[in-house]
Backbone as JSON, one array per atom type, in Angstrom:
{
  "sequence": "XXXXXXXXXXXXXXXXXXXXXXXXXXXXXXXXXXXXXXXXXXXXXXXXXXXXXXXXXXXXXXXXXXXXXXXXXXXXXXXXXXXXXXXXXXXXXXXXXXXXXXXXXXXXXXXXXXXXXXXXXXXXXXXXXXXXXXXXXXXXXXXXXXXXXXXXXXXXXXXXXXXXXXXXXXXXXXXXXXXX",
  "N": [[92.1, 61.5, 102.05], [94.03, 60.22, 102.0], [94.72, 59.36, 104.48], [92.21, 57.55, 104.77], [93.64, 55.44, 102.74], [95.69, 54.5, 104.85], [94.62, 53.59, 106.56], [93.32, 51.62, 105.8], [95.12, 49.54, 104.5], [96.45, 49.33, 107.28], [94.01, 47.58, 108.41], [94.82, 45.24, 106.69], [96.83, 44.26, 107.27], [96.6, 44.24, 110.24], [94.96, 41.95, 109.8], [96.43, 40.0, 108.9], [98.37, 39.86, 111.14], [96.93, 38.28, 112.62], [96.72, 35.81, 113.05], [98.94, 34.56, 113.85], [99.07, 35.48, 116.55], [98.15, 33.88, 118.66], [99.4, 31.74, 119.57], [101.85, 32.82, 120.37], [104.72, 33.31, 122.53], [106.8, 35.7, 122.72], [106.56, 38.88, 122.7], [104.37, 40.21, 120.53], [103.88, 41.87, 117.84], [100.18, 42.8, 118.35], [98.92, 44.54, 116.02], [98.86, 46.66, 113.3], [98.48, 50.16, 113.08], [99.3, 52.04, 111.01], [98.9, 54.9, 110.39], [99.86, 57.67, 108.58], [102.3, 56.87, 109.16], [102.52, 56.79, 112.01], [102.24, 54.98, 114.48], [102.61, 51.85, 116.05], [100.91, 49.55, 118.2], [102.4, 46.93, 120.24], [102.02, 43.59, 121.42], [101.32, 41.15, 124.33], [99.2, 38.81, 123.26], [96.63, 37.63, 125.29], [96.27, 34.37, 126.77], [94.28, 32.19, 125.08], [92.97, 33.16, 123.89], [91.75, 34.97, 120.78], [92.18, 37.52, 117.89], [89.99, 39.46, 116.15], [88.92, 41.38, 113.59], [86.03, 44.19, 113.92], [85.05, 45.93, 112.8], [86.12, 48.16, 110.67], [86.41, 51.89, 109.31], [87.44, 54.86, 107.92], [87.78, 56.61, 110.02], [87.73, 55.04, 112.18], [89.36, 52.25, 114.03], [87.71, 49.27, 114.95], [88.14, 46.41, 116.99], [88.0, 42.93, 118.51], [89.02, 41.16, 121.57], [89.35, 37.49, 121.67], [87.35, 34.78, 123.67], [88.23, 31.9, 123.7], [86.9, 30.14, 125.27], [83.43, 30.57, 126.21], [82.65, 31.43, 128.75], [84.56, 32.93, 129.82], [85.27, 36.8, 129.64], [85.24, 39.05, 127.38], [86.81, 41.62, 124.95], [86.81, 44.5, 124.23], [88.52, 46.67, 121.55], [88.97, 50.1, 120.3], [90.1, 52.01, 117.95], [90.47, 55.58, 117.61], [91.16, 58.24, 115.43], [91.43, 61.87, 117.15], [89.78, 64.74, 116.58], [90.15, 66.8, 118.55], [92.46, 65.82, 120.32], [94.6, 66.36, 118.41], [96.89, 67.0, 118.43], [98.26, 65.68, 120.57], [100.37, 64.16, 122.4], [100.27, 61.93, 124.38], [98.17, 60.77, 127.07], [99.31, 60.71, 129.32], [100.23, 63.7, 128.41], [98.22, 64.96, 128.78], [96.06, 68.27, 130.38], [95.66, 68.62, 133.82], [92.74, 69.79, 133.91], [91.85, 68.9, 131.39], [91.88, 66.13, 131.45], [90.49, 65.87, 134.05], [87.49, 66.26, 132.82], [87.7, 64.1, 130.95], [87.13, 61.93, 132.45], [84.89, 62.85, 133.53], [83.24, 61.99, 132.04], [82.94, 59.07, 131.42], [81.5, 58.88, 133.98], [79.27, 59.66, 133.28], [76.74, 58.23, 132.93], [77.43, 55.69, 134.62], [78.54, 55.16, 137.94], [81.54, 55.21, 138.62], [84.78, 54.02, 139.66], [87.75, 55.36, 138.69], [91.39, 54.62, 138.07], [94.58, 55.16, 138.14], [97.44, 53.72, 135.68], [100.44, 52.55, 134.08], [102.06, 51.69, 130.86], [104.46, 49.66, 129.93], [106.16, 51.12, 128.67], [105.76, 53.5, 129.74], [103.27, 54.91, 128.89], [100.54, 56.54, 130.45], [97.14, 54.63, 131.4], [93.63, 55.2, 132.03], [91.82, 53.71, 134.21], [88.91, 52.44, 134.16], [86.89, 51.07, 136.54], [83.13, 49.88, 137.52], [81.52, 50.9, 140.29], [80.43, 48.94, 141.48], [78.98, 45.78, 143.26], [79.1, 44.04, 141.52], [80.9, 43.76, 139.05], [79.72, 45.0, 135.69], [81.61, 45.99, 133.69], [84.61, 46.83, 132.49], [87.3, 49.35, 131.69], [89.79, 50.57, 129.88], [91.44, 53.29, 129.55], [93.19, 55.64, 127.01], [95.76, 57.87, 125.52], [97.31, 58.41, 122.5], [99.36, 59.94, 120.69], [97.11, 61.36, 118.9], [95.3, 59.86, 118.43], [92.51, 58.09, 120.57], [92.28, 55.64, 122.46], [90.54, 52.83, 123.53], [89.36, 50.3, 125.62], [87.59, 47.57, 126.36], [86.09, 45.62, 128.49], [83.78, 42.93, 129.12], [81.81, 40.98, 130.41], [81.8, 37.22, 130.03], [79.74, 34.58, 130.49], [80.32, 34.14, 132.55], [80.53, 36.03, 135.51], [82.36, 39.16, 135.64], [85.63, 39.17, 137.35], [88.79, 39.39, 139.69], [90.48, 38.46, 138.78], [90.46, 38.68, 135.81], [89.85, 41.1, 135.15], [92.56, 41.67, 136.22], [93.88, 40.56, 134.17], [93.52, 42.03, 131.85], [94.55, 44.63, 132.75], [97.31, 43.54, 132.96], [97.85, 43.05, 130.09], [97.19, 45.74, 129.02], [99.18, 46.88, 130.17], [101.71, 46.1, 129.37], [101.55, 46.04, 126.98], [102.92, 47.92, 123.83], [104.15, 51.3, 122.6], [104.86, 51.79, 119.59], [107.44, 53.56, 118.07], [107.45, 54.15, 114.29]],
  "CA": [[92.22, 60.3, 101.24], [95.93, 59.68, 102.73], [94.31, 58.3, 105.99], [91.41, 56.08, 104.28], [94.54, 54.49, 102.48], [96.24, 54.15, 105.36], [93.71, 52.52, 107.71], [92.79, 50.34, 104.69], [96.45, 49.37, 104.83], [96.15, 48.88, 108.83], [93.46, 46.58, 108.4], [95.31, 44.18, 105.81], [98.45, 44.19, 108.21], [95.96, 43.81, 111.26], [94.39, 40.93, 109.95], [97.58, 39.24, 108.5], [99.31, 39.7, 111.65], [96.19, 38.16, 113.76], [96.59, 34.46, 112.87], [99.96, 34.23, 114.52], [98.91, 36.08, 117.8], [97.39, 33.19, 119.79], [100.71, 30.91, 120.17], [102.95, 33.56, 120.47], [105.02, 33.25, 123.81], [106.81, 36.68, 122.66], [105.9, 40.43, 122.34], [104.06, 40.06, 119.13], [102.53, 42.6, 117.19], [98.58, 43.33, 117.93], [98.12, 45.14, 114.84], [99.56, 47.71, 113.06], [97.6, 51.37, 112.67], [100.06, 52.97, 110.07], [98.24, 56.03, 110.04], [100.95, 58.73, 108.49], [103.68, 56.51, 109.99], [102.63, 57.2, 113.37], [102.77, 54.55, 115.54], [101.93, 50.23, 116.11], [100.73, 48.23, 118.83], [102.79, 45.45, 120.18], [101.38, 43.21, 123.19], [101.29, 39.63, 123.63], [97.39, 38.1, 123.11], [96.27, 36.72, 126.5], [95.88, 32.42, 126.61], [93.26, 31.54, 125.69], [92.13, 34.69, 123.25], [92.25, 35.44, 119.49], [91.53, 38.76, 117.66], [88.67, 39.24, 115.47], [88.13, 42.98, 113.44], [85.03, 43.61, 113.68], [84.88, 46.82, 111.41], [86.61, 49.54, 110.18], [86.17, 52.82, 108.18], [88.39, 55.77, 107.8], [87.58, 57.31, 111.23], [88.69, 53.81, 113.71], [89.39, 50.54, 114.17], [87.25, 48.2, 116.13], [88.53, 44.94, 117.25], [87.91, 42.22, 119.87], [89.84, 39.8, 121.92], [87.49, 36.8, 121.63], [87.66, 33.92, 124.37], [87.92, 30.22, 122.9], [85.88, 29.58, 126.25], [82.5, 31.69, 126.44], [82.64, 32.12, 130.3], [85.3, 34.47, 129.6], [84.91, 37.69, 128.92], [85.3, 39.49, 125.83], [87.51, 42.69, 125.26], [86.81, 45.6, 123.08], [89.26, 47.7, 121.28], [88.32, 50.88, 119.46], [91.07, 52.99, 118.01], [90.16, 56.37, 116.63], [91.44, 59.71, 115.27], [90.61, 62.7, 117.54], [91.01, 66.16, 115.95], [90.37, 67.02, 119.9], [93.74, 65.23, 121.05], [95.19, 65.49, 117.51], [98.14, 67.7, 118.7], [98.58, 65.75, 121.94], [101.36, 62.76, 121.94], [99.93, 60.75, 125.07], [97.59, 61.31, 128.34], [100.26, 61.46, 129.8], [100.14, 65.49, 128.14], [96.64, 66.15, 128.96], [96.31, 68.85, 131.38], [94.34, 68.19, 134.72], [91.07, 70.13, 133.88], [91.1, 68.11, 130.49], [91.69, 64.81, 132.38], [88.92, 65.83, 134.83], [86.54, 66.27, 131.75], [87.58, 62.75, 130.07], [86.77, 61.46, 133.4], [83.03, 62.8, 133.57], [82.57, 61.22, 130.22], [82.69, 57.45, 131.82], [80.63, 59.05, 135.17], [77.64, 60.2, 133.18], [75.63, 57.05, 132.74], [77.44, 54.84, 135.19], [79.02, 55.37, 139.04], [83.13, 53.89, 138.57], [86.19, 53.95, 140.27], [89.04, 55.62, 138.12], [92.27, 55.07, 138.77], [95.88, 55.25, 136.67], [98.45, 52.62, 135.59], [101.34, 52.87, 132.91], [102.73, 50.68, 130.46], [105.73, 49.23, 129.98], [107.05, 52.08, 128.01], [105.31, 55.05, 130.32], [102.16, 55.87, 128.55], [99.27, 56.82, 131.44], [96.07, 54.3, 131.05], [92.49, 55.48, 132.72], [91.25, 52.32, 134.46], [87.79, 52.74, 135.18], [85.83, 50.22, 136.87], [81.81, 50.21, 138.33], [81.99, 51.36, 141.56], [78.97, 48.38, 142.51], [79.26, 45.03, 143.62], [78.96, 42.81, 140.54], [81.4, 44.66, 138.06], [79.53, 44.58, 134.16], [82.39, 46.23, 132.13], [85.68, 47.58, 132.85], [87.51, 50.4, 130.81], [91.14, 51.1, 130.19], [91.46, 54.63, 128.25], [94.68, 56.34, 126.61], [95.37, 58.67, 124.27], [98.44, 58.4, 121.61], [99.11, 60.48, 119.04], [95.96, 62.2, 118.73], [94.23, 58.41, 118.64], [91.95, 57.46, 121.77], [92.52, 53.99, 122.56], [89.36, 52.57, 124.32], [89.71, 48.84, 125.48], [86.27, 47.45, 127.14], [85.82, 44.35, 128.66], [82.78, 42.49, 129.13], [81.87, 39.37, 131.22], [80.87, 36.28, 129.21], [78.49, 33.52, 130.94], [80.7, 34.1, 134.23], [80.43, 37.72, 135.88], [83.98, 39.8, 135.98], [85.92, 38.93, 138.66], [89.48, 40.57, 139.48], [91.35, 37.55, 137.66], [89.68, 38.99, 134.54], [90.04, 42.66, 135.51], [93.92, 42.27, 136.32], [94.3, 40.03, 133.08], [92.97, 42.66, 130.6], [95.55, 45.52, 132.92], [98.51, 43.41, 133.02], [97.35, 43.01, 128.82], [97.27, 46.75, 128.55], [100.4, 47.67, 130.84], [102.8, 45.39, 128.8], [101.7, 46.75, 125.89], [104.16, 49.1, 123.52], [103.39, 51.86, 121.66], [106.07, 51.68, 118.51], [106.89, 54.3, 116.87], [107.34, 53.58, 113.12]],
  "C": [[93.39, 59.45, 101.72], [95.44, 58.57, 103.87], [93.06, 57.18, 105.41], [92.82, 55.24, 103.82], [95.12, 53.71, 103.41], [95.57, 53.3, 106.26], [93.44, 51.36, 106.67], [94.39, 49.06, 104.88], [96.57, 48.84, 106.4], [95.26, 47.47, 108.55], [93.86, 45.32, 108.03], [96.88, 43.66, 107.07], [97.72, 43.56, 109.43], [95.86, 42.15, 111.19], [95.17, 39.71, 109.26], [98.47, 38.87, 109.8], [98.26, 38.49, 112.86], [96.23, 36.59, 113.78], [97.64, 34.14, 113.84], [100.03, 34.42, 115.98], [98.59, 35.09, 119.4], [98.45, 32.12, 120.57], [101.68, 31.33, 119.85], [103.48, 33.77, 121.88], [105.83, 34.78, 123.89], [106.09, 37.59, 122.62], [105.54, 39.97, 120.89], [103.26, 41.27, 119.0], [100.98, 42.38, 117.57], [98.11, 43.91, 117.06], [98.84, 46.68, 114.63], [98.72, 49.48, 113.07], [98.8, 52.17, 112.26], [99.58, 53.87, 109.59], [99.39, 57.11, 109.72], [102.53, 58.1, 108.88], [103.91, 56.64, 110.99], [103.22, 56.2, 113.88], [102.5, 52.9, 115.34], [101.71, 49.92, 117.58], [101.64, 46.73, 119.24], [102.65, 45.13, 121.53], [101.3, 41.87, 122.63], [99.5, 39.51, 123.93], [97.33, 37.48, 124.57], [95.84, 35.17, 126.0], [94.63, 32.93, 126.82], [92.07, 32.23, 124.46], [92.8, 34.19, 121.89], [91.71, 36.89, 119.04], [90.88, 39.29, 116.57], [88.72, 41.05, 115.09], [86.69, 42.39, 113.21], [84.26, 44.56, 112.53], [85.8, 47.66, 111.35], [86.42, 50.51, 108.98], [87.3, 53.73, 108.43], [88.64, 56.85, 109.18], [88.11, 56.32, 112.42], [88.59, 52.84, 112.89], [88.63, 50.31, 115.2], [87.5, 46.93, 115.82], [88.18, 44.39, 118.41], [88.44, 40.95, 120.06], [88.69, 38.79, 122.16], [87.97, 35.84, 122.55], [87.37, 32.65, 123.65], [86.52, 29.74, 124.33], [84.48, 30.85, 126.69], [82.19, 32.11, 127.58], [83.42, 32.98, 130.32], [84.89, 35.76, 129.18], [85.78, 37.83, 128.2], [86.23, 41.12, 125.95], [87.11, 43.09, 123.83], [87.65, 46.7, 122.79], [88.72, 48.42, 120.19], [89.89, 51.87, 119.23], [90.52, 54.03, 117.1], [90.94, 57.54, 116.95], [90.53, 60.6, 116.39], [91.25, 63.89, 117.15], [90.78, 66.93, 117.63], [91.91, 66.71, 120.65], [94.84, 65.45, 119.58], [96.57, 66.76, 117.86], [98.77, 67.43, 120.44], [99.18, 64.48, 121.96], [101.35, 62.02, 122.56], [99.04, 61.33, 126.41], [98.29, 61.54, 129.12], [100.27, 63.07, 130.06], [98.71, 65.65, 128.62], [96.36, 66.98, 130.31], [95.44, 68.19, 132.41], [92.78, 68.36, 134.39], [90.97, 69.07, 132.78], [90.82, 66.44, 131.11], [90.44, 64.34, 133.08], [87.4, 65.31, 133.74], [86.45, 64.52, 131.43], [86.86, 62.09, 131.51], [85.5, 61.13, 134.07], [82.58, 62.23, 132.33], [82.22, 59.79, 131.05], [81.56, 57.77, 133.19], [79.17, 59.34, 134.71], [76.76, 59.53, 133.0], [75.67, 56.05, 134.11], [78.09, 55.48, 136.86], [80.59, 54.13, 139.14], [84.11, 54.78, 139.56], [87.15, 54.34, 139.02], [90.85, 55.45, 138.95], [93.57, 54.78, 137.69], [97.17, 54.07, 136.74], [99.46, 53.01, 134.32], [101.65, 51.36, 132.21], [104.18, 50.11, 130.44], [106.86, 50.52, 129.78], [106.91, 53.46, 128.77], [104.37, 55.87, 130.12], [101.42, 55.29, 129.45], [98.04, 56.17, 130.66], [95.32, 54.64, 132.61], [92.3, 54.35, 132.58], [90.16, 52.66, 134.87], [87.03, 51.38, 134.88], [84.63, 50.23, 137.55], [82.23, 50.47, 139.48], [80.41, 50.34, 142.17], [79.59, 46.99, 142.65], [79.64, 44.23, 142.52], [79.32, 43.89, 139.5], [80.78, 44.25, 136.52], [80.35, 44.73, 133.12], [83.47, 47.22, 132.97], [86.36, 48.23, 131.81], [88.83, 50.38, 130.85], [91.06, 51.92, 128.79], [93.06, 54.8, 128.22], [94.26, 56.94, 125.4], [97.12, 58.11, 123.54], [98.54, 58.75, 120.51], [98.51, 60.82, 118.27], [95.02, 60.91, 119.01], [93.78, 58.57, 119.96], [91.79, 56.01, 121.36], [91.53, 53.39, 123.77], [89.52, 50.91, 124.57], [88.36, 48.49, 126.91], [86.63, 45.97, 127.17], [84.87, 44.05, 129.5], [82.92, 41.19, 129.86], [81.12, 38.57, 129.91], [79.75, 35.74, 130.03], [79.02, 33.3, 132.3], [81.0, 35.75, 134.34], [82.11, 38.06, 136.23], [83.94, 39.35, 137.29], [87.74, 39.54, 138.85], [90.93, 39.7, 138.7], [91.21, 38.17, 136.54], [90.38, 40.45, 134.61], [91.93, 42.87, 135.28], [94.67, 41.03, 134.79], [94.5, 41.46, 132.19], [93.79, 44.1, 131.16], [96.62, 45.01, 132.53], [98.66, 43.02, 131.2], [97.85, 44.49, 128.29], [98.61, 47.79, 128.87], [101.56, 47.21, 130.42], [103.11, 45.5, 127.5], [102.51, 47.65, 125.31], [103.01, 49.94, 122.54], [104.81, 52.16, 120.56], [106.28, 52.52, 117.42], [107.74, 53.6, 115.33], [108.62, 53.88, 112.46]]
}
């Protein structure tokens, strides 16, 4: 019941903090997830973007960075509890074999390129991108604090290209993770 409150709570903070996000030249808050007092989010919004929930229940958040211009693509964030990771404080910790594993998770439908980047602060993001000519959706994974942090991005009405690609890294590598 503690954690419905608290995501309920997230949400109201989320979507209070999301108005201010778009002409913010600082680190601004992205949204809080005050789950137990874990942790927040703070990253600046890419030009050009605003951020839209699009649901939540007591298990995640889903949100997306939306483009004012529809040739842009679109970015998807999913944050959820895992009682799999829930004693593990960043990918950073995850051993190799488990790594390997998370790794065949993104290989089993599609053929990508993985490869690793950090943020500002030192937490390890999985970048995986198609491994074909005309990229459809690029991935940046992490874990924090038992959460998996999933961030998808999508082409709009113009196909990814690596402007796009190294927007939505240099987005996720500037990012903080705060604790509370």
């Amino acid at each position: 019941m503690k954690k419905i409150v608290a995501m309920l709570l997230s949400l109201a903070l989320l979507l209070g903090c999301a108005a201010g996000f778009a002409e913010a030249d600082e680190k601004t808050e992205l949204g809080t997830l005050n789950v137990n007092g874990e942790f927040r989010l703070q990253g600046r919004i890419p030009e050009g973007y605003h951020m839209s929930i699009l649901n939540q229940n007591n298990m995640f958040i889903r949100s997306q960075l939306v483009p004012e211009d529809g040739a842009k693509p679109s970015v998807e964030l999913i944050i959820a509890f895992s009682d799999d990771w829930a004693d593990t404080e960043k990918l950073n910790d995850v051993t190799d074999e488990d790594l390997a594993e998370i790794e065949d998770t993104f290989r089993i439908e599609d053929e990508v390129n993985i490869e690793y980047r950090e943020t500002g602060m030192g937490s390890k993001l999985m970048v995986v991108t198609e491994a074909v000519e005309q990229t459809d959706f690029v991935v940046i994974y992490t874990i924090y604090k038992g959460y998996e942090l999933e961030f998808k991005m999508t082409p709009g009405t113009e196909p990814l290209n690596e402007e796009h690609i190294q927007m939505l890294i240099d987005f996720m590598t500037e990012m903080d993770f705060v604790e509370v």
